[in-house]
C-alpha positions in Angstrom: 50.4 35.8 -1.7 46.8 35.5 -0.8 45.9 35.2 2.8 42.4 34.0 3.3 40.8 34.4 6.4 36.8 33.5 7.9 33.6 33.3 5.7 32.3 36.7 5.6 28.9 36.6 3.5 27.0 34.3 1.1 24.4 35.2 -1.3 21.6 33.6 -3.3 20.6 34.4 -6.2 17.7 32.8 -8.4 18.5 32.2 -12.6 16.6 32.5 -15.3 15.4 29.3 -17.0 16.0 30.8 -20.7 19.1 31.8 -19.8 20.9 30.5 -17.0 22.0 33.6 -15.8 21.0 35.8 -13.0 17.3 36.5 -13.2 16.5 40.2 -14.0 14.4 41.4 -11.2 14.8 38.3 -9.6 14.8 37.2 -5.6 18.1 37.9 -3.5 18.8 36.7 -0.3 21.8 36.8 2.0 23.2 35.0 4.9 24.7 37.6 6.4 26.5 35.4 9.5 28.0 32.4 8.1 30.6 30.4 10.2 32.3 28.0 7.8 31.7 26.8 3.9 34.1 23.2 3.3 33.7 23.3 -0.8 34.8 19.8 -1.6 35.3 18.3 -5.1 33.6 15.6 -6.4 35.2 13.7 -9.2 34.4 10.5 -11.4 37.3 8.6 -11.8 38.8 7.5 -15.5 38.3 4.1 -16.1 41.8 2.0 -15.9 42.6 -1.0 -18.6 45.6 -3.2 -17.7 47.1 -5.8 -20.3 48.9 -8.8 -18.4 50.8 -11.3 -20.3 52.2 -14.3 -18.0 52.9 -13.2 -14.7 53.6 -9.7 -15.4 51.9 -6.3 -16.8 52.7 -5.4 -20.0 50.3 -2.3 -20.4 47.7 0.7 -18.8 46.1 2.4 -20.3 44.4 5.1 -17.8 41.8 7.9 -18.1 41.8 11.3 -16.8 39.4 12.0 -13.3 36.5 14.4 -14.6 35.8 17.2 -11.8 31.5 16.8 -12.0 30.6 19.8 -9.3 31.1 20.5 -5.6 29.4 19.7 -2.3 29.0 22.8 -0.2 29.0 22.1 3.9 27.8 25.6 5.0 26.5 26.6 8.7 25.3 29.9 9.0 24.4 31.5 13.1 21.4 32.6 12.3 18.5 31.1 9.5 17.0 33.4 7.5 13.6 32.2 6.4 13.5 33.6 3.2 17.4 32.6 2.0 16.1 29.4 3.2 13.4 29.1 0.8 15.2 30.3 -2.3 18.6 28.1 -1.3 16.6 24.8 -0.6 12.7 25.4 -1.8 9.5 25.2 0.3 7.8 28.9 1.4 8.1 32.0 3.6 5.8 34.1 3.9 4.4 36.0 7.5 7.7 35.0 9.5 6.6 31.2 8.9 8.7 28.9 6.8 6.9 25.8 5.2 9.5 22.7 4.2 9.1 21.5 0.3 6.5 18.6 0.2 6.9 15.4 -1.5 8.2 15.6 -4.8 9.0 19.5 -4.7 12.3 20.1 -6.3 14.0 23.2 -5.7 15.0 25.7 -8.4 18.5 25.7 -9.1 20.0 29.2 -7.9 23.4 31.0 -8.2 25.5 31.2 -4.7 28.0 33.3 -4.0 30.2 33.2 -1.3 32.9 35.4 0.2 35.9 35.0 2.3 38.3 38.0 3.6 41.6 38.6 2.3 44.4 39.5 4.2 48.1 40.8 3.5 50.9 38.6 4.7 52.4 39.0 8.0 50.7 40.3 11.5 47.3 41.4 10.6 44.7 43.1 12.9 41.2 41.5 12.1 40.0 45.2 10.4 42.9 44.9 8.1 41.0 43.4 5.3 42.4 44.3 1.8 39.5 42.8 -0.2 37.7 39.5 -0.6 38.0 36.0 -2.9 34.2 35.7 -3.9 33.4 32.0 -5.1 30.6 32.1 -7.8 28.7 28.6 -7.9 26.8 28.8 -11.6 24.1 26.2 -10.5 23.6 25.5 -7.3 20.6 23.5 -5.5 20.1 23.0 -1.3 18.5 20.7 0.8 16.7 22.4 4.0 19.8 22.2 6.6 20.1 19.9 10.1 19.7 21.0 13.2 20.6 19.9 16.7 18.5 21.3 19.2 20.6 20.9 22.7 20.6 22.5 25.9 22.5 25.3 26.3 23.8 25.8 22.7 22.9 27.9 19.9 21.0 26.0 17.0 22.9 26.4 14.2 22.0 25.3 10.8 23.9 23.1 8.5 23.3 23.4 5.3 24.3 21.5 2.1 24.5 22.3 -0.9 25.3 20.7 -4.4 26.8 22.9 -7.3 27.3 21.6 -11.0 28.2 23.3 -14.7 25.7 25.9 -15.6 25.3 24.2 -19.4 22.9 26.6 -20.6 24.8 29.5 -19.4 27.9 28.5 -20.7 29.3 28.5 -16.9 31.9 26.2 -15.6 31.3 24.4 -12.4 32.6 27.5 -10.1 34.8 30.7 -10.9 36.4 32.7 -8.3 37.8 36.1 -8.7 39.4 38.7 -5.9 37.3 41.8 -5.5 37.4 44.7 -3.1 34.6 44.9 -0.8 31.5 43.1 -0.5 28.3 43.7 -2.2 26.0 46.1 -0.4 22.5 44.8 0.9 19.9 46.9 -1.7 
């Protein structure tokens, strides 16, 4: 049974336009204090014919929902500038972020996220047995919300919009359990 437990780590990767795929050499980031990712499916419905014949229904004729990608809802505690730029475009550079400008579009990046796995039963929060990461093939963000208030943290909410990865062959996400998180190099 998998017990899942807290968002632990998410990182950022930017693709290769030939390929699709992770860039060789290519810019990593990582939010390293996430608080909660809701990864909700978004669908187009299958069209639905009906034949009726008097006062009655004599016939459907129904299609299959098609699963089109996800919407991410991630906060993170802190915002690192230059995750922020990779995930959702504009710059950092000198400890000063710049938004995109009108009409930038930012490049589509590979997101991983991880979440702690637990055994069943009465667990002590160190008794992690590995992780579920979530691997999002093509993934684009916007620059996140914030609500500035007195006397709370400003925490920013991010979204994010994930779709099939056609020219790397990917499906819209893949998950797989693995047993400790990816060092910071």
């Amino acid at each position: 049974m998998d017990i899942l437990y807290g968002c632990k780590l998410m990182i950022v990767k930017e693709i290769d336009p030939s390929t699709g795929l992770e860039k060789t050499d290519g810019k990593t980031a990582r939010f390293e204090t996430p608080q909660q990712c809701g990864i909700n499916h978004q669908w187009i419905e299958g069209q639905r014919t009906e034949l009726r014949g008097g006062d009655r229904l004599l016939s459907t004729v129904e299609e299959p929902a098609s699963l089109i990608g996800v919407e991410l809802s991630f906060t993170n505690a802190t915002l690192p500038g230059e995750a922020l730029a990779l995930l959702a475009g504009g710059t950092y550079e000198n400890n000063k972020y710049s938004a995109p400008r009108l009409g930038e579009e930012p490049s589509p990046v590979i997101v991983e996220l991880y979440v702690a796995k637990y055994e069943e039963g009465n667990n002590d929060t160190s008794g992690i047995t590995g992780y579920r990461k979530w691997t999002f093939w093509n993934a684009t963000g916007r620059v996140p919300n914030y609500t500035a208030q007195d006397r709370n943290f400003i925490t920013p909410q991010f979204t994010i919009r994930a779709k099939e990865n056609v020219k790397a062959d990917k499906p819209v996400y893949e998950w797989e359990d693995v047993t400790s998180l990816p060092s910071a190099s």
